[in-house]
Rosetta silent file (secondary structure, phi, psi, omega in degrees, C-alpha in Angstrom):
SEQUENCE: XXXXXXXXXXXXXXXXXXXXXXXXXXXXXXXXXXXXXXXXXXXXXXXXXXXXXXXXXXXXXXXXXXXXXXXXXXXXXXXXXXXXXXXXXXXXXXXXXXXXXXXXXXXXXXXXXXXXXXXXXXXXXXXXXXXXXXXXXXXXXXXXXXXXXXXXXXXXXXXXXXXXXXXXXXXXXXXXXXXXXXXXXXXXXXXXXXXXXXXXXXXXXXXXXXXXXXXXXXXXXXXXXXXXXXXXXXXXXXXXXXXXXXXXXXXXXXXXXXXXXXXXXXXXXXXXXXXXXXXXXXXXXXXXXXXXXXXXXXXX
SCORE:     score description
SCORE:     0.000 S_00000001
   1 L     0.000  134.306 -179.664   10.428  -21.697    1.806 S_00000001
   2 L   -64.031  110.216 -173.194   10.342  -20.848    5.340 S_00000001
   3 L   -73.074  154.743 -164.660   12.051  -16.690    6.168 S_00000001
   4 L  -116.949  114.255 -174.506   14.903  -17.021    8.075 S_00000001
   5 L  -118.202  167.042 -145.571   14.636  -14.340   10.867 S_00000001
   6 L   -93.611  143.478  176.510   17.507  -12.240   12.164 S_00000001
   7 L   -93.311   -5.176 -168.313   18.476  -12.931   15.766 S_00000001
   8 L  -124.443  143.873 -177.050   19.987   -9.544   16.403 S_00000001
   9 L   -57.992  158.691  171.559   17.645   -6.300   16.678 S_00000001
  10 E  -134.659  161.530  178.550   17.572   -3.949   13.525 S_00000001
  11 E  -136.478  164.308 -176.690   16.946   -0.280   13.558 S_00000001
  12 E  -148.278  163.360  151.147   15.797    2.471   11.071 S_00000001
  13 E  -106.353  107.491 -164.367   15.333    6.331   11.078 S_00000001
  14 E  -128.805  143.358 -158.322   13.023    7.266    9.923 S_00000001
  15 E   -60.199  147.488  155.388   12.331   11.337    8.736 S_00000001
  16 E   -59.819  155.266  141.868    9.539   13.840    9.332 S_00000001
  17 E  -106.036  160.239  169.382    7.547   14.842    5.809 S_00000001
  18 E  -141.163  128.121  154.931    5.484   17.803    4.216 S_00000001
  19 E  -113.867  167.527 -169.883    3.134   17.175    2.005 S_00000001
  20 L    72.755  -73.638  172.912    1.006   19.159   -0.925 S_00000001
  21 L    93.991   -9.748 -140.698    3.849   21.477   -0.445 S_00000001
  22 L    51.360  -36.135  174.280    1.137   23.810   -1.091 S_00000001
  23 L   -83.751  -39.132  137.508    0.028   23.474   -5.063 S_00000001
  24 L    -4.564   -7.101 -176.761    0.841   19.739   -4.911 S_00000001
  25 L   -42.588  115.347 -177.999   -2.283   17.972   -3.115 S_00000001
  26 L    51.845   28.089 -178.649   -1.456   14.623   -2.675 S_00000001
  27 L  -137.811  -50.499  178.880    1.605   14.446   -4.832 S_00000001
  28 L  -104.412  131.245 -153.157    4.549   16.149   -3.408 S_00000001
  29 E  -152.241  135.454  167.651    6.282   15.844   -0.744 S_00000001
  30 E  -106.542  160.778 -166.345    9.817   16.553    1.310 S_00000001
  31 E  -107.756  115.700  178.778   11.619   14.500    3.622 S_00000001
  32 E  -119.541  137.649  170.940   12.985   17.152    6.604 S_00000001
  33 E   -30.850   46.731 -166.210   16.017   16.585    9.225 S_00000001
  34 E  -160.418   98.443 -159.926   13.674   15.924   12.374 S_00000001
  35 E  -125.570  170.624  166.224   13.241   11.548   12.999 S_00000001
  36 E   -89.962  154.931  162.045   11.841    8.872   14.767 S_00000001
  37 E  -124.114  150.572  135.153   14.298    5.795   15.793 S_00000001
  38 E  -132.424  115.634  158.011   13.106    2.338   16.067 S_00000001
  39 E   -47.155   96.721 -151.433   14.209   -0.793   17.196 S_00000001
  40 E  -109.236  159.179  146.594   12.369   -4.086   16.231 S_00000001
  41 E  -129.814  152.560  159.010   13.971   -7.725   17.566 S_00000001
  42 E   -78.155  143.482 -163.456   12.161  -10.791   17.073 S_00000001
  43 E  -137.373  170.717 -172.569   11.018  -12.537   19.961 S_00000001
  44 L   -73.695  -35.146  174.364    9.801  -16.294   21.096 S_00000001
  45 L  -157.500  157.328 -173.769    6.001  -14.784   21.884 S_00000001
  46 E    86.686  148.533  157.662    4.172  -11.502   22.209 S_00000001
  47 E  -141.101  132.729 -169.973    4.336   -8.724   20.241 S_00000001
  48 E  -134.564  144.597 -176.963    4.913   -5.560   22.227 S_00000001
  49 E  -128.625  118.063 -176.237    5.866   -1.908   21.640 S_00000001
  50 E  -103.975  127.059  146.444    7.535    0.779   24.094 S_00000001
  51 E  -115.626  119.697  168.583    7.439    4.299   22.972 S_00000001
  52 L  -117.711  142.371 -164.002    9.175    7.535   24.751 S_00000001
  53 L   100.903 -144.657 -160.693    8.894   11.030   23.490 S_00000001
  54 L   -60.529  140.089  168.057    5.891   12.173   21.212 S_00000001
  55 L    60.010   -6.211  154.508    2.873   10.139   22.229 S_00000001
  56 L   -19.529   76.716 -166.241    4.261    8.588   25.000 S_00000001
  57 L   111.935   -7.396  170.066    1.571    7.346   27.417 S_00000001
  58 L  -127.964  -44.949  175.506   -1.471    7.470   25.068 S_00000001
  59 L   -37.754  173.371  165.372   -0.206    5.223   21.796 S_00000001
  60 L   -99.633  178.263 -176.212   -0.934    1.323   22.664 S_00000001
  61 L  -133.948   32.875 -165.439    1.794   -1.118   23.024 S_00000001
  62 L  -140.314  177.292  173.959    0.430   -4.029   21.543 S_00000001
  63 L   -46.798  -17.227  162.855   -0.461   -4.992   17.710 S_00000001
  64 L   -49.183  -64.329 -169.225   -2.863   -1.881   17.365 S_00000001
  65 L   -23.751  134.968 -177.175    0.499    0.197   17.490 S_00000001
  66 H   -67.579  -30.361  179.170    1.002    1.662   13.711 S_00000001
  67 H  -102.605    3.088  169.452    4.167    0.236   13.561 S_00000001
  68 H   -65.462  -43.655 -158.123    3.614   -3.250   14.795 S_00000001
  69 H   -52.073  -29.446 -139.614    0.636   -3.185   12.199 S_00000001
  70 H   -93.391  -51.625 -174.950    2.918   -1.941    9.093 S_00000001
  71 H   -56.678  -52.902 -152.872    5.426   -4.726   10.240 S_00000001
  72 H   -67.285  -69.693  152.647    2.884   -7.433   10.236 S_00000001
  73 H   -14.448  -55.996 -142.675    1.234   -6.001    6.841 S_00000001
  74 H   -89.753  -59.065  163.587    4.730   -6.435    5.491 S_00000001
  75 H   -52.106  -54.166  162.921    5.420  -10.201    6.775 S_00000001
  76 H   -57.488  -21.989  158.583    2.121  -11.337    5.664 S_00000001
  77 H   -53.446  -39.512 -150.119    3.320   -9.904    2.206 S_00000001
  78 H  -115.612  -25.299  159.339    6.565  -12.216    2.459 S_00000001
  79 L    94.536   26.598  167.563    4.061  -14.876    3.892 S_00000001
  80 L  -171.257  133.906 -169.203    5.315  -15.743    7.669 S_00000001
  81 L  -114.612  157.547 -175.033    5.103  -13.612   10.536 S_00000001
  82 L   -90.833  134.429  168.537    7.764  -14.291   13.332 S_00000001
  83 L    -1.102  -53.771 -155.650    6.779  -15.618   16.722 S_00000001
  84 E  -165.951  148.337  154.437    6.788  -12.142   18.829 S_00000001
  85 E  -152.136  170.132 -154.812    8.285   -9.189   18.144 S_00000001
  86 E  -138.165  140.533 -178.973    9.588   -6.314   20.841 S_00000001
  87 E  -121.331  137.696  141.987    9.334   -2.437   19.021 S_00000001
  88 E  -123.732  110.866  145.476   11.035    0.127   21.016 S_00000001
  89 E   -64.482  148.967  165.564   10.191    4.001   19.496 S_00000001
  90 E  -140.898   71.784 -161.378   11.683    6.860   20.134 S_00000001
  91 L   -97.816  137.713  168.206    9.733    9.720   18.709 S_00000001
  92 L  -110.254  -19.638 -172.850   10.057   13.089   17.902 S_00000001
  93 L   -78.094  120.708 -177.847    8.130   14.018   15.180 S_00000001
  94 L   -82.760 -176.607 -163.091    5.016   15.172   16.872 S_00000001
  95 L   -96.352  127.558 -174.343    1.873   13.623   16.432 S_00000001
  96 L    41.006   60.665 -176.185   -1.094   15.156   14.306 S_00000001
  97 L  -136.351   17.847 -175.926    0.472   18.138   13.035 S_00000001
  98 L   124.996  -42.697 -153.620    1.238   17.916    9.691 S_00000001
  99 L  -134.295   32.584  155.296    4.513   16.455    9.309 S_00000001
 100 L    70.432   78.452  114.897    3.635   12.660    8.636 S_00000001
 101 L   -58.102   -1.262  171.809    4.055   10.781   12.079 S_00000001
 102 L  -111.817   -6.864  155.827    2.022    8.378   10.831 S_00000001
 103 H   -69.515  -27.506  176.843    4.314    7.494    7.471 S_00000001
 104 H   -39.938  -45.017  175.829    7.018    7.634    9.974 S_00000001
 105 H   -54.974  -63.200 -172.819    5.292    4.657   11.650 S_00000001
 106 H   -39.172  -87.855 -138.538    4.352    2.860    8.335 S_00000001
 107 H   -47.246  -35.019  150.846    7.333    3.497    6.744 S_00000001
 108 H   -62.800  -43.929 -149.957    9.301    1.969    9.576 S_00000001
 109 H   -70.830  -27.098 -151.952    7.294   -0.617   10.575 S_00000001
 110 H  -105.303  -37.860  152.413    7.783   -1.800    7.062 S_00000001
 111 H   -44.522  -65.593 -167.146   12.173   -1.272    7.073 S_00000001
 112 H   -46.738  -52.669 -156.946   12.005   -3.075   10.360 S_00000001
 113 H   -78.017  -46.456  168.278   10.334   -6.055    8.812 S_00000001
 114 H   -66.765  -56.239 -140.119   12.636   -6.427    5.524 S_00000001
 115 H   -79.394  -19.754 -177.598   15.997   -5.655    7.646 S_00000001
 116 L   -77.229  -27.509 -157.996   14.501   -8.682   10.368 S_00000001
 117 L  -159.990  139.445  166.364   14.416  -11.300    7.258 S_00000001
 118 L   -84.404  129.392  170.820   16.300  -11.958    3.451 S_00000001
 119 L  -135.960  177.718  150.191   13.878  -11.209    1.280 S_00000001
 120 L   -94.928   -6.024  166.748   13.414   -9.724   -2.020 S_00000001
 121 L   -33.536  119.283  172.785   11.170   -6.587   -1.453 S_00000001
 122 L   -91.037 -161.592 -165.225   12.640   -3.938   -3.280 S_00000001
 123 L  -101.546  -13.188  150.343   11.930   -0.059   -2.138 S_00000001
 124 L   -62.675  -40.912  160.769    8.743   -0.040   -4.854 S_00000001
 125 H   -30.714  -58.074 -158.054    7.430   -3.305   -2.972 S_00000001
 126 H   -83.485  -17.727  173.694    8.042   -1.140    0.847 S_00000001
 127 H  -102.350   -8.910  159.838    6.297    1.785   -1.168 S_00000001
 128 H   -41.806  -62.922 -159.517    3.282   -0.074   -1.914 S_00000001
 129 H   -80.232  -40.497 -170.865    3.035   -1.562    0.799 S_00000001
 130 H   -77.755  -18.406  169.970    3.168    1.304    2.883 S_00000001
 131 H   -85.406  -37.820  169.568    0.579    3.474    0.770 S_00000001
 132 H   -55.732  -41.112  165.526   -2.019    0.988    0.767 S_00000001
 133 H   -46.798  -41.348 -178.189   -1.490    1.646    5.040 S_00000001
 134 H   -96.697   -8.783  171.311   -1.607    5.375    4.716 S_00000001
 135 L    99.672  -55.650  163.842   -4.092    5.523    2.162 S_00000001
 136 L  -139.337 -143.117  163.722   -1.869    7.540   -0.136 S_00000001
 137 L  -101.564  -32.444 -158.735    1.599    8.366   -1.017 S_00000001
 138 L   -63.187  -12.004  175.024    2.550   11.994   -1.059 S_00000001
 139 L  -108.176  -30.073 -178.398    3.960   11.346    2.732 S_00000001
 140 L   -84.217  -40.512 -173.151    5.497    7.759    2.861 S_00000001
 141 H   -34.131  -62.588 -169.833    6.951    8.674   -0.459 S_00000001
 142 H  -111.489   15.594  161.540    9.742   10.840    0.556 S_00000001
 143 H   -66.780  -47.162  168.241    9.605    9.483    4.460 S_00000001
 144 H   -49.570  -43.347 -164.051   11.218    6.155    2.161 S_00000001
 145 L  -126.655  -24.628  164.096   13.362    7.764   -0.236 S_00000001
 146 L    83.249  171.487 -150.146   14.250   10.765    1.615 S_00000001
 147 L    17.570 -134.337 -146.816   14.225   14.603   -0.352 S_00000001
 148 E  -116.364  144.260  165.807   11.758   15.690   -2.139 S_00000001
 149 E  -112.887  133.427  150.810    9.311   13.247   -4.050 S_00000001
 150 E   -99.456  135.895  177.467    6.754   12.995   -6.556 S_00000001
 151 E  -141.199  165.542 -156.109    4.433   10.546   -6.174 S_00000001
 152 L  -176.904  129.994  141.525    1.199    8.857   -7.816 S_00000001
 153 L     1.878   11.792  175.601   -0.890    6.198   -8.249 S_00000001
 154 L   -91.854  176.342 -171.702   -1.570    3.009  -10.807 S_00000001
 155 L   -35.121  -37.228  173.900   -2.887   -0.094  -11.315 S_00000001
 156 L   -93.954   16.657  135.446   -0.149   -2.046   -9.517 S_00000001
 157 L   118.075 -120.343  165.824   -0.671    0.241   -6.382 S_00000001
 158 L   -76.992  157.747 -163.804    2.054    3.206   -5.723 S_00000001
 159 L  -164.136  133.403  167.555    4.636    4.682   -7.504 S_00000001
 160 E  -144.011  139.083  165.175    7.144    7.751   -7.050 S_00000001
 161 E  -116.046  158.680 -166.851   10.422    9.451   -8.113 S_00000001
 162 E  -109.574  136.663 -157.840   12.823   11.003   -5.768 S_00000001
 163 E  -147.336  124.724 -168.249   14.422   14.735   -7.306 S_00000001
 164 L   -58.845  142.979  155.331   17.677   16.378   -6.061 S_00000001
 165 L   -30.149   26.204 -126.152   17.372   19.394   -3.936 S_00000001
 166 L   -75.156  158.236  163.580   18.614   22.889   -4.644 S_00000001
 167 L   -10.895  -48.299 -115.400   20.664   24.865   -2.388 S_00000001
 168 L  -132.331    8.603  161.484   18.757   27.784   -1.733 S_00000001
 169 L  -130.502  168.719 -156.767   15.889   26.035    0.526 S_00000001
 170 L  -142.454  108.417 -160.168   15.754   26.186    3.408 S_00000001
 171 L   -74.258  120.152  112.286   13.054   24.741    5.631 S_00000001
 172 E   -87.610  140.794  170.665   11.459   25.800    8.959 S_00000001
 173 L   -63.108 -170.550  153.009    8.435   24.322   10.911 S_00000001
 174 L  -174.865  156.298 -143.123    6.351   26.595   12.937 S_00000001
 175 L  -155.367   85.424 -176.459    4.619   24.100   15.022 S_00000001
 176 L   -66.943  160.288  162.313    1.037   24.633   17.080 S_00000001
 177 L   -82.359  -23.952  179.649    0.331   23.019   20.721 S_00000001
 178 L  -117.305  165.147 -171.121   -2.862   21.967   19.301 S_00000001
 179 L  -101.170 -178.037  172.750   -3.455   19.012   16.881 S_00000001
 180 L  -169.802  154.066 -158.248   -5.630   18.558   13.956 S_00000001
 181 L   -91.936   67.139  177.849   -6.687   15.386   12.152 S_00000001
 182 H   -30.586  -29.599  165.090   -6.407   14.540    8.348 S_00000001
 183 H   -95.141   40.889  127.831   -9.583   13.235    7.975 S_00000001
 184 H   -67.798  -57.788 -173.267  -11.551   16.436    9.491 S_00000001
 185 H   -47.833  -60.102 -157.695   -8.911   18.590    6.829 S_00000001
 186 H   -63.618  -33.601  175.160  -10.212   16.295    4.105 S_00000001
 187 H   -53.377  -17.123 -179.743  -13.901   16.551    5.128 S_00000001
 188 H   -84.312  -22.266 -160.940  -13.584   20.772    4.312 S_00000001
 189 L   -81.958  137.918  137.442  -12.505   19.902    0.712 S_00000001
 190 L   -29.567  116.465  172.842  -15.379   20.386   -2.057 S_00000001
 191 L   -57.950  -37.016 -166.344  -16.170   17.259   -3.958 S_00000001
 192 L  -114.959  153.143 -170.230  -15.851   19.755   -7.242 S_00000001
 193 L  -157.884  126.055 -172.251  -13.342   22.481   -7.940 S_00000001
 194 L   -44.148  131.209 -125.813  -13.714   25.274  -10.726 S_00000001
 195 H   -87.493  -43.840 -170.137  -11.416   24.173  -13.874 S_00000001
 196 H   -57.120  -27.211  178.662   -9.325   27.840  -13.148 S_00000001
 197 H   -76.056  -25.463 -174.937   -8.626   26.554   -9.991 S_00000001
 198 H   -92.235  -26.789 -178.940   -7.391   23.173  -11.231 S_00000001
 199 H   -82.816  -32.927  176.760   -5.489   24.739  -14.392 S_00000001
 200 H   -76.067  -44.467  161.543   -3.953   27.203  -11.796 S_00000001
 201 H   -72.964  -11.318  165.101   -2.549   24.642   -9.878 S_00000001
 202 H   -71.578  -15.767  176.375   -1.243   22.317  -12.136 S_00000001
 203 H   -97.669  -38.334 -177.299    1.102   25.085  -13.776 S_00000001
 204 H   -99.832   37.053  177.554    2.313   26.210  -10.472 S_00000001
 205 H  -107.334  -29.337  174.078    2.570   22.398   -8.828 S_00000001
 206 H   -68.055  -29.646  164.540    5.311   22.061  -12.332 S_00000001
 207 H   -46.159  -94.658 -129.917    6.592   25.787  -11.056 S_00000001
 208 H   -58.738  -54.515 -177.240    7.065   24.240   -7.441 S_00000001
 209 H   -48.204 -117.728 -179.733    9.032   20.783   -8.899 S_00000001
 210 H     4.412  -73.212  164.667   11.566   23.249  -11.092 S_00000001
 211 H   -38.322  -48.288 -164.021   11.909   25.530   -8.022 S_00000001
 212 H   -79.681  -15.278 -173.482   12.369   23.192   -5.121 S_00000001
 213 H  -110.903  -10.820  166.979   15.049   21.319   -7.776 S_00000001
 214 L  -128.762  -41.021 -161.046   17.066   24.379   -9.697 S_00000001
 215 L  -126.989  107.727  165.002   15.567   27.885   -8.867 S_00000001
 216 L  -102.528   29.064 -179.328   14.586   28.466   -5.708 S_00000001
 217 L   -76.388    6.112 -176.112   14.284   32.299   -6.309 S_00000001
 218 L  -120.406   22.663 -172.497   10.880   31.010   -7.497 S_00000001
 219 H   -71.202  -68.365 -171.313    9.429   29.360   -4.540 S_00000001
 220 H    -5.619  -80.381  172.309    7.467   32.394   -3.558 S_00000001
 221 H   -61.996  -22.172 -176.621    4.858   32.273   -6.782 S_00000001
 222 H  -111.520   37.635  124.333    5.160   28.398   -6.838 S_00000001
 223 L  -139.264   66.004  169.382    3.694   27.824   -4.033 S_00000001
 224 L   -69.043  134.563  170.392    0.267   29.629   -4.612 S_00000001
 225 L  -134.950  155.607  169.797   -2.329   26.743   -4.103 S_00000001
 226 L  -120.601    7.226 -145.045   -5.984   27.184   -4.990 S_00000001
 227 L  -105.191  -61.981 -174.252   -7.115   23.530   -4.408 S_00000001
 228 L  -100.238  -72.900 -166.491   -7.014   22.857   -0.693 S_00000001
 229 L   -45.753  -33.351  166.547   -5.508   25.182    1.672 S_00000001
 230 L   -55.915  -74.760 -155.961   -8.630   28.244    1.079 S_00000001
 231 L   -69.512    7.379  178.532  -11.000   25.475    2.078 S_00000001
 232 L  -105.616   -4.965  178.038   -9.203   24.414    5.067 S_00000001
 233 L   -49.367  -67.384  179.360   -9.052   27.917    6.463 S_00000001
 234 H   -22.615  -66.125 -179.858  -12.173   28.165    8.242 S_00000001
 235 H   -57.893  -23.723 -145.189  -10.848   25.260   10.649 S_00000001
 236 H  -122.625  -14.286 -106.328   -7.480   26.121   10.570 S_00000001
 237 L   -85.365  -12.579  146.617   -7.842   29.846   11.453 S_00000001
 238 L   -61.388  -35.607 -178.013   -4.686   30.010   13.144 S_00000001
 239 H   -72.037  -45.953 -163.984   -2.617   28.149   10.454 S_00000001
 240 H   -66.390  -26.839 -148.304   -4.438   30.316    7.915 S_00000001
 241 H   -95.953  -58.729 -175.630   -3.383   33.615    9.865 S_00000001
 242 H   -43.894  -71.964 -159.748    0.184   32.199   10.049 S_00000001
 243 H   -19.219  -80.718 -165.210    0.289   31.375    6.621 S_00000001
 244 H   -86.280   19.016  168.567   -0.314   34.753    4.952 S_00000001
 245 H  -115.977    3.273  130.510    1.515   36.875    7.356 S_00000001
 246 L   -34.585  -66.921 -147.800    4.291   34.887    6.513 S_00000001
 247 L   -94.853  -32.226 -156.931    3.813   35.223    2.738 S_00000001
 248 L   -77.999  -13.268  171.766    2.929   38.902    3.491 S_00000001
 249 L  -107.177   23.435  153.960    6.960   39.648    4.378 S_00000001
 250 L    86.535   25.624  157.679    7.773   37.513    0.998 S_00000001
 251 L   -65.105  139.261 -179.689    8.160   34.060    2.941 S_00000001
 252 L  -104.768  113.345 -167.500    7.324   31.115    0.749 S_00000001
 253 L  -113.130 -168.057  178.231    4.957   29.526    3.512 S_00000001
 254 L   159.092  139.992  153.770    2.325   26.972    2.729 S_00000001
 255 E   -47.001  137.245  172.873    0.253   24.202    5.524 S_00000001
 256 E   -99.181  117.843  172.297    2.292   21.593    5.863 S_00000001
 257 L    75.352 -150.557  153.398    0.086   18.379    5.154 S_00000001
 258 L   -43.812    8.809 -162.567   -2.963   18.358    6.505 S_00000001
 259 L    33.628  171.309   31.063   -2.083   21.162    8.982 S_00000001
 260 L  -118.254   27.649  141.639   -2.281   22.836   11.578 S_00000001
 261 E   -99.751  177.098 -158.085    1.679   23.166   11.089 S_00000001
 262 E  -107.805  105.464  167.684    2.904   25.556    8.907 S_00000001
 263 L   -64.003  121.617 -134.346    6.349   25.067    6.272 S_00000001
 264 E  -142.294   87.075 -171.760    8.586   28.003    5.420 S_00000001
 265 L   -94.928    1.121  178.919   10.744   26.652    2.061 S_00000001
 266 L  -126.699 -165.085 -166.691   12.720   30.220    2.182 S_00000001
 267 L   -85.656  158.548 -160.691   14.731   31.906    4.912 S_00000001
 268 L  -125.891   92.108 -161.382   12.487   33.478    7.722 S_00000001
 269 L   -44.106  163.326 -172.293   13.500   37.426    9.051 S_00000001
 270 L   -72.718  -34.281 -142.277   15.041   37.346   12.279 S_00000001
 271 L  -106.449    8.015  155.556   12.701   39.919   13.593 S_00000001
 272 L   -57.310  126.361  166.867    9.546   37.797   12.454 S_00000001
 273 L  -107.307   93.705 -173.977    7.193   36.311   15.340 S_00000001
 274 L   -77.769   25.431 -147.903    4.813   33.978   14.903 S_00000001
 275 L    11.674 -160.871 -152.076    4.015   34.243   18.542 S_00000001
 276 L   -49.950  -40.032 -174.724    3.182   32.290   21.698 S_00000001
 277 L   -58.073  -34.239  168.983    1.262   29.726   20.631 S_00000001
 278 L  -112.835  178.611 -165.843    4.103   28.511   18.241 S_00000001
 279 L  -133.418  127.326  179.596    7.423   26.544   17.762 S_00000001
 280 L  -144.514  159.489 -149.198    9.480   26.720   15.079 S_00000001
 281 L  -157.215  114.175  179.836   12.360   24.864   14.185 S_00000001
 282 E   -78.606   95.413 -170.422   14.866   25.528   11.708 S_00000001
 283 L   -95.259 -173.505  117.132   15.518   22.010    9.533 S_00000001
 284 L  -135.729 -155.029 -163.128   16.692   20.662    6.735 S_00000001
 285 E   -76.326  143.336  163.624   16.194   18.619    3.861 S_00000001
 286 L  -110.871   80.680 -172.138   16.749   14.846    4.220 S_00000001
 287 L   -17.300  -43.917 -156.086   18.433   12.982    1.783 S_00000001
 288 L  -104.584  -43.357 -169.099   18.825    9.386    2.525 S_00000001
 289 L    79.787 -171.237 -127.193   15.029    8.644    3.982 S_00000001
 290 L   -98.682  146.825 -151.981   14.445    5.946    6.451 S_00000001
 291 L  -134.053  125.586 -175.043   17.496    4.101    6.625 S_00000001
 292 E   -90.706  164.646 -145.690   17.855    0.624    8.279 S_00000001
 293 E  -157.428  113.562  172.923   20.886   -0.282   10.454 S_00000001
 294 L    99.308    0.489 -166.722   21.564   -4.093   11.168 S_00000001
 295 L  -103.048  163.657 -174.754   19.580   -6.089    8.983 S_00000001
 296 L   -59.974  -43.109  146.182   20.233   -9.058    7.417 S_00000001
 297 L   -86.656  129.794  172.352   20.559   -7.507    3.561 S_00000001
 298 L   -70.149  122.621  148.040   21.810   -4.088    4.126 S_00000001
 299 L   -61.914  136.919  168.632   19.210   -1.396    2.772 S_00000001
 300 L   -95.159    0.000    0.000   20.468    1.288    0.503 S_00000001
């Protein structure tokens, strides 16, 4: 049967992420208060993209664009792509820092395209589909579902659960001027990693889950990582600096992602500086995840 495509524009929000979390590598992940908007309409021909804000003037504006691709990805899934389509972004979340601008992309690209047509895709379909784009999960995951997520891996492709909040955290960025690259971070990791190191993180990545969802007097110790974040110093040397001088006035700090920004899950003294070089931004957690506006089945 032939999709039936929406004549009126649809729109989503969709959140900044942290992933890893610090103990967490490639599993955990929060959704924070700081979004992209986008606008998709279907059009008679062309497919075109406008962005203003973050990346403005370097992204493309044609099907290369991450979120034309994610849309496309998604209609080829449902097995007809519409004529044209017109994208307008409006980004904030900067770009190659850390704090998943490019699940922002998927994970829209892929709302826009269900809220544009009735289908049946459920939000395990839209997380599939969006991890096979990004490669993994630990970022689209709770860009999608909004707070904090665990997510993983099986035979039928991606898979995550979404886990209430507690009170007591409370998120800041810190933000660099300069970018850094996910596959360069991943190129520092060690194909092999000592068993102590792997045993230590797996007791404090169940520490971090418990904290970030009842006690968060225990964020400090759970989020010690041994796995990634040492071997990303060298590259990082700023992030790494940040990090532990952070940690060193009893901050629960950790890389956010991939660096090179840095996540704060406890309150931050006033009379702390990270100095010039950085930006920091007091957030918080985001609950609903990217949330479509206009479409022909209303997403929950």
């Amino acid at each position: 049967m032939a999709l039936i495509f929406a004549t009126e524009p649809v729109s989503v929000r969709t959140p900044a992420t942290s992933a890893n979390l610090g103990p967490g590598f490639d599993a955990l992940g929060l959704a924070l208060t700081l979004h992209d908007d986008l606008t998709a309409r279907v059009t008679p021909g062309r497919f075109t993209v406008t962005v203003t804000g973050e990346g403005a003037g370097e992204l493309p504006g044609d099907e290369s664009h991450l979120v034309l691709r994610a849309m496309l990805a998604t209609f080829d899934e449902l097995g007809e792509r519409p004529p044209g389509l017109a994208v307008e972004c409006v980004n904030r979340i900067p770009q190659a820092r850390g704090l998943g601008s490019s699940s922002a992309a998927i994970v829209g690209g892929v709302q826009l395209a269900r809220g544009l047509v009735r289908n049946d895709l459920d939000d395990n379909d839209a997380l599939r589909i969006a991890a096979r784009l990004e490669g993994h999960p630990d970022n689209v995951a709770p860009c999608l579902l909004g707070g904090f997520t665990i997510a993983w891996t099986e035979g039928s492709g991606a898979r995550a659960v979404k886990l209430p909040v507690a009170g007591g955290v409370h998120p800041t960025v810190f933000i660099p001027s300069e970018r850094g690259y996910t596959s360069s971070a991943r190129a520092a990791l060690p194909a092999d990693v000592p068993h102590a190191d792997a045993s230590f993180n797996a007791g404090r990545a169940a520490l971090l889950t418990h904290a970030l969802t009842g006690d968060p007097a225990l964020l400090f110790p759970a989020t010690e990582d041994r796995l990634h974040q040492g071997y990303r110093a060298e590259a990082m040397p700023g992030t790494a600096s940040l990090v532990a001088s952070l940690r060193s006035v009893g901050v629960a700090a950790v890389v956010s992602g991939a660096g090179p920004s840095v996540l704060a899950l406890t309150e931050v003294p006033g009379d702390f500086h990270p100095g010039t070089s950085w930006r920091a931004e007091s957030l918080g957690v985001d609950g609903a995840g990217a949330l479509v506006k206009g479409s022909m089945v209303e997403l929950a």
